[in-house]
Backbone bond lengths (Angstrom), bond angles and torsions (degrees), N, CA, C in turn:
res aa  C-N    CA-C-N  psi(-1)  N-CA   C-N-CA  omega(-1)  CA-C   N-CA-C  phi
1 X - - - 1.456 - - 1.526 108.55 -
2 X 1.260 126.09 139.64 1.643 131.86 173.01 1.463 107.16 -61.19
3 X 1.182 116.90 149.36 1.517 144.69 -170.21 1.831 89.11 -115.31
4 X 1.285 91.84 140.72 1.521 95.81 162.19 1.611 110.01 -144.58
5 X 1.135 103.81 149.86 1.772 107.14 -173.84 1.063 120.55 -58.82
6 X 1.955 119.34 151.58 1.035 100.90 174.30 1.686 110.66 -80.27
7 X 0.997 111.63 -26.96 1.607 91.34 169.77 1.213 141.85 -34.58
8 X 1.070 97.49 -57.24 1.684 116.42 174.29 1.257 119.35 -48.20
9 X 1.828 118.61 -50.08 1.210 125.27 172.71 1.335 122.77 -52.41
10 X 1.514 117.87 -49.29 1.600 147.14 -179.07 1.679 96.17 -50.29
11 X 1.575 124.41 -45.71 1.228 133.51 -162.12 1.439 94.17 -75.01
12 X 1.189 117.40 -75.48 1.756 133.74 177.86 1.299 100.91 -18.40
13 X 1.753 115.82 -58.67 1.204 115.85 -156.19 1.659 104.76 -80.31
14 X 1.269 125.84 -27.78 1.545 119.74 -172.14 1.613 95.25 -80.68
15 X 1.189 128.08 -22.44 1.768 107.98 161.34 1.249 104.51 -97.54
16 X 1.170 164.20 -4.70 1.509 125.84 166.56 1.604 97.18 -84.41
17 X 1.555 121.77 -4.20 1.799 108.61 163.68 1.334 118.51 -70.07
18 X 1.573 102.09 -46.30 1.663 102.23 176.50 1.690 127.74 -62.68
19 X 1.563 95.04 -12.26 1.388 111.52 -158.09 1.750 91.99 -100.93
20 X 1.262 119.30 -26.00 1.706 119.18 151.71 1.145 114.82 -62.69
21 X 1.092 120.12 -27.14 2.187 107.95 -150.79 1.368 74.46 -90.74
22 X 1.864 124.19 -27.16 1.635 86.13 -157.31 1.515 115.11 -100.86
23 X 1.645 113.49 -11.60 1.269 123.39 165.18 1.961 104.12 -65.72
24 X 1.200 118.81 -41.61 1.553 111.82 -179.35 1.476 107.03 -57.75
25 X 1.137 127.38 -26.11 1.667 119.00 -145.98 1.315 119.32 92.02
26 X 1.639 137.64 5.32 1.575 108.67 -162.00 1.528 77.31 -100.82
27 X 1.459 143.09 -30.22 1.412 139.42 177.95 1.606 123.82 -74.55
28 X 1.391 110.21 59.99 1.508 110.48 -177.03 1.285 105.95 -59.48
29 X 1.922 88.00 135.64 1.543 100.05 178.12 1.862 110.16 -108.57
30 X 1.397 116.54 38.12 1.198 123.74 -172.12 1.174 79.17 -82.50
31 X 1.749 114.96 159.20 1.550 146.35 -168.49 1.434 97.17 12.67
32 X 1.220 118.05 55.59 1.729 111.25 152.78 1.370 112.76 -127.47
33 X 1.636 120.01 -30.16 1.052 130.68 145.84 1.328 131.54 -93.37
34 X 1.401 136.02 -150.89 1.715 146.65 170.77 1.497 74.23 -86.10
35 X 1.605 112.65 162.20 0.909 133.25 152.10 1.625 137.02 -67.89
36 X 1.265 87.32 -35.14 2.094 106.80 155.59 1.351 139.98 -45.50
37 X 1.841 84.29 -36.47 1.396 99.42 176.57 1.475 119.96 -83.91
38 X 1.359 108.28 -11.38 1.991 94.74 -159.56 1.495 94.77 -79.34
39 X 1.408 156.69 -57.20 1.249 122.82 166.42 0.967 136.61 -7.60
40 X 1.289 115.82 -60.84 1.722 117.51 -162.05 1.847 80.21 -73.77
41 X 1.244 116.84 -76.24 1.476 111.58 -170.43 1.333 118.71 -7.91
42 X 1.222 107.65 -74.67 1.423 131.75 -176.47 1.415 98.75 -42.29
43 X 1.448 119.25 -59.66 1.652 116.76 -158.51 1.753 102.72 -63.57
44 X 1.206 115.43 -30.38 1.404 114.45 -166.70 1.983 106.23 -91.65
45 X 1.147 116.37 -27.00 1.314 115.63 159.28 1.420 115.22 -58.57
46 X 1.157 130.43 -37.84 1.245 137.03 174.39 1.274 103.51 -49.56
47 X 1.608 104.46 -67.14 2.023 90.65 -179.62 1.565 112.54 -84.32
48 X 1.035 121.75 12.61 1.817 108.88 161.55 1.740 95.21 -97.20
49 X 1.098 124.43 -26.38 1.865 121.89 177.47 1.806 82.80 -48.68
50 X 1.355 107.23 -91.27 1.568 112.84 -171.97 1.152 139.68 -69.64
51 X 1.470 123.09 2.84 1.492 135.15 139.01 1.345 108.62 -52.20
52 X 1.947 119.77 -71.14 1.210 118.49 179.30 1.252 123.64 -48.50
53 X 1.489 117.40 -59.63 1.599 103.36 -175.48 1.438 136.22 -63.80
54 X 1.542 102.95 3.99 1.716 129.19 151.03 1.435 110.60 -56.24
55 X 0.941 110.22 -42.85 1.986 135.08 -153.09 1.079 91.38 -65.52
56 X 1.909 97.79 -70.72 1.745 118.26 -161.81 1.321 111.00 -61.54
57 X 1.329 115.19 -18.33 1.832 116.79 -162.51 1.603 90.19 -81.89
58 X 1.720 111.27 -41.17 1.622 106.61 -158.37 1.522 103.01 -88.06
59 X 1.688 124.87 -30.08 1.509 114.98 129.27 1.349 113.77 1.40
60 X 1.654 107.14 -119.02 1.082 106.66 -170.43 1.405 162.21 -81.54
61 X 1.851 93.57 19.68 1.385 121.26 154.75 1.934 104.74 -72.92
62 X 1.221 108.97 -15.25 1.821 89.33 -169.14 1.921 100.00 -100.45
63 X 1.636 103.69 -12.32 1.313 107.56 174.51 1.202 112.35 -78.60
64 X 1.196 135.19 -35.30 1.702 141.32 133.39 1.564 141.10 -5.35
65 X 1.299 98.16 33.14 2.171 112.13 -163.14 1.727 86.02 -81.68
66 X 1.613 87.16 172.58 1.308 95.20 168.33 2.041 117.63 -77.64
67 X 0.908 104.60 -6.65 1.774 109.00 -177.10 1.734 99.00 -79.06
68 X 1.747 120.07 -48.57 0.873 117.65 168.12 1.345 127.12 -23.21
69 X 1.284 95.14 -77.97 1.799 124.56 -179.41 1.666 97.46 -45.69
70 X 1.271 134.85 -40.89 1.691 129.12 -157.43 1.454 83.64 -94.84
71 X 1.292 122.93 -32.65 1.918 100.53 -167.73 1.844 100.11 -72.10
72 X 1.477 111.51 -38.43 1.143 103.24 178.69 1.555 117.34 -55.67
73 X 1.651 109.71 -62.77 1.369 97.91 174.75 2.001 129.33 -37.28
74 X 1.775 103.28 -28.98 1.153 105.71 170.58 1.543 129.05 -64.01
75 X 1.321 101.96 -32.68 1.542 107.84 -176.75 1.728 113.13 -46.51
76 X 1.265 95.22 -31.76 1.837 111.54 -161.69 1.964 92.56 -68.26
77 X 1.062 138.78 119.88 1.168 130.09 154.16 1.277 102.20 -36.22
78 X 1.658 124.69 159.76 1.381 146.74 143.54 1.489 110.92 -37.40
79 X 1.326 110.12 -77.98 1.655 108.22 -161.54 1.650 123.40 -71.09
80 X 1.821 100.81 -5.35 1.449 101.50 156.06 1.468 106.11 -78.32
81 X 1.397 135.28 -56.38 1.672 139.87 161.36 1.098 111.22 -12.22
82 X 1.272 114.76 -54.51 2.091 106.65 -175.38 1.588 91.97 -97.82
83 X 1.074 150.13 -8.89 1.368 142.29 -167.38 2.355 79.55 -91.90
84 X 0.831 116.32 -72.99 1.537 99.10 174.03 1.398 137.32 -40.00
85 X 1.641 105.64 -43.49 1.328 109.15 -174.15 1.801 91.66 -75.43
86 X 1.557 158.15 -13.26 0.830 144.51 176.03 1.170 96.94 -77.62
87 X 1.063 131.31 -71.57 1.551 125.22 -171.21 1.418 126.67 -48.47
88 X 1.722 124.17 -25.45 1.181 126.20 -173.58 1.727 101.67 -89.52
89 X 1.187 132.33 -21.98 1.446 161.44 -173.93 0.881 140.43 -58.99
90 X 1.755 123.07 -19.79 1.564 118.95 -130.64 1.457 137.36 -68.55
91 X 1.542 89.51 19.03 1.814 105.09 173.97 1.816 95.09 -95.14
92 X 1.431 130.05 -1.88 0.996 115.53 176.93 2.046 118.31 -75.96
93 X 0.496 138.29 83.92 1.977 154.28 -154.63 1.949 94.50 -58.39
94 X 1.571 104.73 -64.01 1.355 96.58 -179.66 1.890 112.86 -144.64
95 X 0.746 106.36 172.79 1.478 97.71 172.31 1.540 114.24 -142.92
96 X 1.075 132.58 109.62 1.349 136.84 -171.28 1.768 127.22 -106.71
97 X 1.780 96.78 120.00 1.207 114.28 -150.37 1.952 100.27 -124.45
98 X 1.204 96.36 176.09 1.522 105.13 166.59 2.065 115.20 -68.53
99 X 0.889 100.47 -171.29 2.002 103.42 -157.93 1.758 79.76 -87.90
100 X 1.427 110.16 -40.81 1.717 91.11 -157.96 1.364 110.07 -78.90
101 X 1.473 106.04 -38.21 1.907 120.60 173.24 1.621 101.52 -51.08
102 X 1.152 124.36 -44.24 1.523 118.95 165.87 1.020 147.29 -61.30
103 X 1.694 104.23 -40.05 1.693 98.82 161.95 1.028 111.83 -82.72
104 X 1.566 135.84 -12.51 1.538 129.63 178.19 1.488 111.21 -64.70
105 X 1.407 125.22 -11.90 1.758 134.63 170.16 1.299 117.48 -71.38
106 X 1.109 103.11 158.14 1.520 126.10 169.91 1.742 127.66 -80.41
107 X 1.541 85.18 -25.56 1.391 102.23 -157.94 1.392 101.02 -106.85
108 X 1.674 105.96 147.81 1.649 116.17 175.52 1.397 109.07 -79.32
109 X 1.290 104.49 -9.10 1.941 101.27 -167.72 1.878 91.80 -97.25
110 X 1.154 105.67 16.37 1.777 88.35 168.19 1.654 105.62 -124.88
111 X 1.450 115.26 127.27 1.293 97.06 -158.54 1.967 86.33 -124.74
112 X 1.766 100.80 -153.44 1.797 93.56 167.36 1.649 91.05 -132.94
113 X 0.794 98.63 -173.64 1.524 122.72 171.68 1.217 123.14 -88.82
């Protein structure tokens, strides 16, 4: 599956925001443009607001691989990982790890061998 940058996405996404505020109204374009113009403006932000956030969604569904998902899970240290899964768990009794993964816990239910 294609990877796409995070740049690119980050970019996409700060104009289809600006491109909401200004089709909603919270981005008045009184004395920034002619006055002639903010209609048309407005009308055509409207369909880049909802063209783009088509874009950004299929963006960042394709930035979404499975490697993604495992680096994130990686970011998390281990001994916060079992220090959660004990706490979210409480049918879990003990969990048995190496000496250093153990004292790096919080928890009495993670012990070593």
């Amino acid at each position: 599956m294609p990877s796409v940058d995070p740049v690119t996405r980050f970019w996409v996404g700060i104009i289809v925001t600006v491109a909401i505020a200004i089709s909603g109204g919270t981005l008045n374009l009184t004395h920034a443009i002619p006055q002639d113009y903010i209609p048309y403006v407005t009308a055509w932000c409207a369909i880049i607001a909802f063209v783009g956030s088509a874009v950004l969604t299929t963006l960042n569904g394709l930035a979404t691989t499975n490697q993604s998902r495992l680096d994130s899970a990686a970011a998390v240290p281990l001994p916060q990982k079992l220090d959660a899964l004990v706490a979210n768990n409480p049918d879990v009794k003990t969990v048995v790890t190496t000496q250093k993964v153990a004292d790096a816990t919080t928890s009495g239910k993670i012990v070593s061998q």
